[in-house]
Legacy VTK file of the C-alpha trace (Angstrom):
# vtk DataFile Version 3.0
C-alpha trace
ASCII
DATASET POLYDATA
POINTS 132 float
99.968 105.697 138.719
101.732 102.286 139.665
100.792 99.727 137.521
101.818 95.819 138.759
101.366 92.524 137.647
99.349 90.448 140.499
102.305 88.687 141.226
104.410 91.413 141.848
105.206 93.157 145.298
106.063 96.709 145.970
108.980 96.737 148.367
110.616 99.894 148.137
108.819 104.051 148.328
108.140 104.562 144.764
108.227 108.235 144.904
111.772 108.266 143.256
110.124 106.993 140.723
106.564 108.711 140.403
108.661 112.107 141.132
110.082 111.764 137.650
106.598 111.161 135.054
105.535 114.125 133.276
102.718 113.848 130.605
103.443 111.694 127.662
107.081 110.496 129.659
106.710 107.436 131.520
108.997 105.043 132.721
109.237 100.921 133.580
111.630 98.404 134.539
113.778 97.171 131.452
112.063 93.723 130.107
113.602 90.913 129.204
113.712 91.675 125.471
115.000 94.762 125.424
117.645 94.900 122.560
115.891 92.772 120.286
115.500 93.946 117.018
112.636 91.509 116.582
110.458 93.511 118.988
111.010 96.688 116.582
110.453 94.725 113.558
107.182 93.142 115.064
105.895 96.837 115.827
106.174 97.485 112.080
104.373 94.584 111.598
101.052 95.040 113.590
101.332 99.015 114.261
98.910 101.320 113.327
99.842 104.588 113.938
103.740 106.139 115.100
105.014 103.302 113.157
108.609 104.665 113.027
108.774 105.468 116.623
110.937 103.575 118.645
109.694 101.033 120.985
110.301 101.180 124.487
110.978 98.067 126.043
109.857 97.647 129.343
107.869 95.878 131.860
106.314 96.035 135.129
106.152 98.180 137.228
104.568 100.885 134.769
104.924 104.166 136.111
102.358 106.799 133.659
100.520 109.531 134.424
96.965 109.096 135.070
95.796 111.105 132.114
98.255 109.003 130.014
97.103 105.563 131.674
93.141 106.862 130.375
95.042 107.145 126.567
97.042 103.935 126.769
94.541 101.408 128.510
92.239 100.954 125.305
95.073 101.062 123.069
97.024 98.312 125.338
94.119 95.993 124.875
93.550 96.373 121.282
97.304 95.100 121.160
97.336 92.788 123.395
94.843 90.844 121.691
96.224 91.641 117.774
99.413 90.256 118.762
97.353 87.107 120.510
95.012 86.289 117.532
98.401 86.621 115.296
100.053 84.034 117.071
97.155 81.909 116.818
96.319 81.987 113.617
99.226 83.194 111.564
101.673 80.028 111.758
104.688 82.472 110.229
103.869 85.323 113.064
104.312 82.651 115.067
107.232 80.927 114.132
109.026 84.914 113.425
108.352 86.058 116.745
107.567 82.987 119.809
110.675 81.907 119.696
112.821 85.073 120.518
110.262 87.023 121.964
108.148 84.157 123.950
105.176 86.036 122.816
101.983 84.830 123.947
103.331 85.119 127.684
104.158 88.644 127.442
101.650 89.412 125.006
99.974 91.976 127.484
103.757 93.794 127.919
103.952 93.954 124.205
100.226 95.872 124.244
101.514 97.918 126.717
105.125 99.342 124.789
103.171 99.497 122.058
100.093 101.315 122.906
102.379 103.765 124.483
104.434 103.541 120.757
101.232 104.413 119.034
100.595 107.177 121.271
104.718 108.792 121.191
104.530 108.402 125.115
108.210 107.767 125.843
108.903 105.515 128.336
112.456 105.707 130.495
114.168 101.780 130.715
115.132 101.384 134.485
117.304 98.459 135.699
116.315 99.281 139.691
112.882 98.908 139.973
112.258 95.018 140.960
114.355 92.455 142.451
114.967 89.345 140.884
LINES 1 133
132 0 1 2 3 4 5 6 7 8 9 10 11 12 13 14 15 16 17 18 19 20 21 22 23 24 25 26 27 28 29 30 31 32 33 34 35 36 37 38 39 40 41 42 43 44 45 46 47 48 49 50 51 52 53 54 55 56 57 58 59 60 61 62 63 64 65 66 67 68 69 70 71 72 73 74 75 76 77 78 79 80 81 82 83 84 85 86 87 88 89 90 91 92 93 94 95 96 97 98 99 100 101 102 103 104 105 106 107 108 109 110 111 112 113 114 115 116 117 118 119 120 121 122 123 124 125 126 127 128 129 130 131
């Protein structure tokens, strides 16, 4: 499975990329925070299970297996909106993790890495996926 934001266009065969996710190994293009401690130390923070795994950072396009996508969608959600209501309503979440990580825009990327962090599915970082 390809997963893209609604903005996003596929331009190139993606079957060097699908040829290469197993169960529980997926891989996405490296996001724009990768190599920030702060989105390891936020993971601590809101995680709930695998809470010393390491957090893949990546972004879109997602490339999972199906069976993993089924695993990861509920998970990605739940996520998505913790680290939402935190930002709302926790002024020190806020003010710890907006301004390096930009967090309510990306919120849905962060449910995704860490759904898949929860879960031990490892995602590869790729730097040739989209064209900016």
């Amino acid at each position: 499975i390809v997963v893209i934001d609604p903005d996003n266009f596929l331009m190139k065969d993606m079957k060097k990329w699908t040829d290469q996710v197993s169960r529980n190994n997926a891989l996405g293009q490296g996001a724009y925070y990768a190599g920030s401690p702060k989105l390891q130390e936020m993971w601590k923070e809101v995680c709930e299970e695998g809470c010393d795994n390491e957090v893949d950072a990546v972004g879109v396009p997602y490339v999972i297996k199906a069976s993993d996508l089924k695993k990861v969608t509920p998970l990605w959600r739940y996520y998505t909106v913790k680290v939402k209501e935190l930002v709302e309503t926790d002024p020190a979440f806020k003010e710890r993790y907006e301004k390096h990580l930009n967090v309510m825009w990306a919120a849905e990327m962060f449910g995704y890495n860490y759904a898949c962090t929860h879960l031990s599915i490892k995602t590869k970082i790729m730097r040739d996926m989209q064209a900016r």
